[in-house]
N, C-alpha and C positions, 0 to 999 in steps of 0.2 A: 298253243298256236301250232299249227298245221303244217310241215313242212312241203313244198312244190310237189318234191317225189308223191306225198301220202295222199295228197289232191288228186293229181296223176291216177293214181291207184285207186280210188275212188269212180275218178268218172269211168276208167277202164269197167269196174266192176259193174256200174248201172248199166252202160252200155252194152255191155256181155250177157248182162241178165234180160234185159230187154230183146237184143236176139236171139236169145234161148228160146224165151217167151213165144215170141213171134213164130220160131221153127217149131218149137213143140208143137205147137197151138194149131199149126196152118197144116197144108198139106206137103209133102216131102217137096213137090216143087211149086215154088210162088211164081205167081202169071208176071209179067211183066209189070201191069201195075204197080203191085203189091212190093216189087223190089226197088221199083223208083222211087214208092212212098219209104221204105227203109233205109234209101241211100240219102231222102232228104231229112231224115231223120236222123240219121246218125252226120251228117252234115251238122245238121244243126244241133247237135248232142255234142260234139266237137266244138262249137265255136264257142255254146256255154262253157266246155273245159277249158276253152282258152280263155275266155274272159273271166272264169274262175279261178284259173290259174293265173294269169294275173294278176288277180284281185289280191290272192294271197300272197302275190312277188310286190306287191305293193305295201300291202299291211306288214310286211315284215320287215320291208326299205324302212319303212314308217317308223313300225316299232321299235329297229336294232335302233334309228335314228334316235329316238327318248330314249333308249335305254342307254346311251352313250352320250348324251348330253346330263342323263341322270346321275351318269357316272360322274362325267366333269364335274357337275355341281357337288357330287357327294367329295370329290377328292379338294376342289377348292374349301369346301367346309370343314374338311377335315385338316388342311392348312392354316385357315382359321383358328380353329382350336388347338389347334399345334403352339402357333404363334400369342393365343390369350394364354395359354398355359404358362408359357415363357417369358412373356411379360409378367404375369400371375408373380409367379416364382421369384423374378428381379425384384419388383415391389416387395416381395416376403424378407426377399434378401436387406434392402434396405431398411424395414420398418424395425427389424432384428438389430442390424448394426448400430442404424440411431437409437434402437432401446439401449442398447448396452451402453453406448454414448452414454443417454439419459441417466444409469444408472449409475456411473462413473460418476457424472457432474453432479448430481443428488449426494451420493456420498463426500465429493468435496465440498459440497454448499453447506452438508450437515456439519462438519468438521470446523470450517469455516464459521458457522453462527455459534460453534462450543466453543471457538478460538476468541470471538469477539464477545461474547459474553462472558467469557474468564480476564478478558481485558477489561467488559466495562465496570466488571464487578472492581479487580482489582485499581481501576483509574478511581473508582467512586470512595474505593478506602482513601489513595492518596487525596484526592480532592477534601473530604470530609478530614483527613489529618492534614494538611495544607492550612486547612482554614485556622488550626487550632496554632500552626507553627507564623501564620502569619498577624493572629495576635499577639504570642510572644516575641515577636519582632516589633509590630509597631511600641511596646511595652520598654522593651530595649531601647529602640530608638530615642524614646522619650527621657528614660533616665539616663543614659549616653548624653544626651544636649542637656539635664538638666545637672550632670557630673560637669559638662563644661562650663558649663554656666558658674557653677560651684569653684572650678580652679581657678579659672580667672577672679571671682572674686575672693577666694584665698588669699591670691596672688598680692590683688590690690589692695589687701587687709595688711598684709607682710610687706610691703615696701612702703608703710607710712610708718611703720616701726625699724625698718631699717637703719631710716637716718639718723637718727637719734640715739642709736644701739652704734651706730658708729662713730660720732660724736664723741660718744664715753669712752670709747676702745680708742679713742687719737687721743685723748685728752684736752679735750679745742674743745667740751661740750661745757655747756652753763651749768648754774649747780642744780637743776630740779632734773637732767639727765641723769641716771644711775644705770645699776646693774638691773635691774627689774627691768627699764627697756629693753633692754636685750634678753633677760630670761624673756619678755614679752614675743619678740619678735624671732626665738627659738619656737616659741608654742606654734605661734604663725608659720613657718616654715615646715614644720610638722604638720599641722592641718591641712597644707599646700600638698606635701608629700604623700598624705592620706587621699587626699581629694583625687591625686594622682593616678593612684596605684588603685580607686573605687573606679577610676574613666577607665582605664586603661584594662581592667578586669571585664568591665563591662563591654569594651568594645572588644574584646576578643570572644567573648560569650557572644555577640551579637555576632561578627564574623562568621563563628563555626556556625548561625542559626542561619545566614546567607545561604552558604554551602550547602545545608540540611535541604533550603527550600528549595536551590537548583536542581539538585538530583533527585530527591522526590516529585517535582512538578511534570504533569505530561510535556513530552516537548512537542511543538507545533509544527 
């Protein structure tokens, strides 16, 4: 684009070369016409500079005008981008942090599913040996009640021999009383004693089989 001055400069130059022209060309001196037609030509050779020159005081109002709006927009965009960047980079920042999260919580989940399958393994032994301690309990129990069962009738076997074994021993007894009643009712007192000491074994084996199933049982 063309600056004022080089416009200037320009028409100067046609104009100049045109009166050369004209002098060269004519005679040393031009009639009076001839100088009126020169003055209205350069008159008019003038007012095209001026509106020439204008024209170019215009197209450059014009131009610096887009090229400074160009700019605006170039600098807003370049703001723009400034600001996607930095949001960019936040997000990056995040997406990184919750990975690491991620991979912290992965590693405790792993840990966690070897924790509970080392538990369920290990509840599944107690369960499967539970089941075996809870037969030998209800087995206990059974012959526990059938031991008592057993001393009481001992019992009531040995007190229909008692009295008649004591009968002998006062001397108050009839004569088909003897000594054999009472060897009798010794036997009986001993089978009572045995019957005893078979409950009483028993319910302590079943006892410690209690205790066994407590603490081996999961507790709830």
């Amino acid at each position: 684009m063309m600056s004022s001055w080089k416009a200037s400069l320009v028409v100067g130059f046609v104009l100049g070369s045109i009166l050369a022209s004209a002098v060269w060309n004519r005679s040393p001196g031009p009639s009076q016409e001839e100088y009126e037609l020169l003055l209205q030509k350069n008159a008019l050779l003038a007012e095209k500079k001026q509106a020439l020159q204008e024209s170019f005081e215009a197209l450059e109002t014009h131009k610096a005008l887009e090229l400074e709006k160009a700019f605006e927009q170039l600098a807003n965009k370049q703001a723009e981008l400034e600001q996607q960047k930095a949001d960019y980079e936040k997000q990056l920042a995040q997406l990184k942090q919750q990975q690491k999260k991620l991979v912290v919580t992965k590693k405790k989940l792993d840990t966690k599913v070897v924790e509970l399958k080392t538990a369920t393994e290990k509840q599944q032994v107690v369960l499967t040996h539970s089941k075996e301690l809870y037969q030998q309990q209800l087995l206990l129990q059974k012959q526990v009640a059938k031991a008592e069962v057993d001393v009481k009738k001992a019992k009531r076997v040995a007190e229909d021999f008692k009295k008649p074994c004591d009968e002998f021993k006062s001397g108050t007894s009839w004569n088909w009383v003897s000594q054999a009643d009472c060897d009798k009712y010794d036997a009986k007192i001993r089978a009572v004693a045995d019957e005893e000491a078979q409950l009483t074994a028993l319910q302590t084996e079943l006892e410690a089989l209690d205790k066994k199933i407590e603490i081996n049982l999961p507790k709830k």
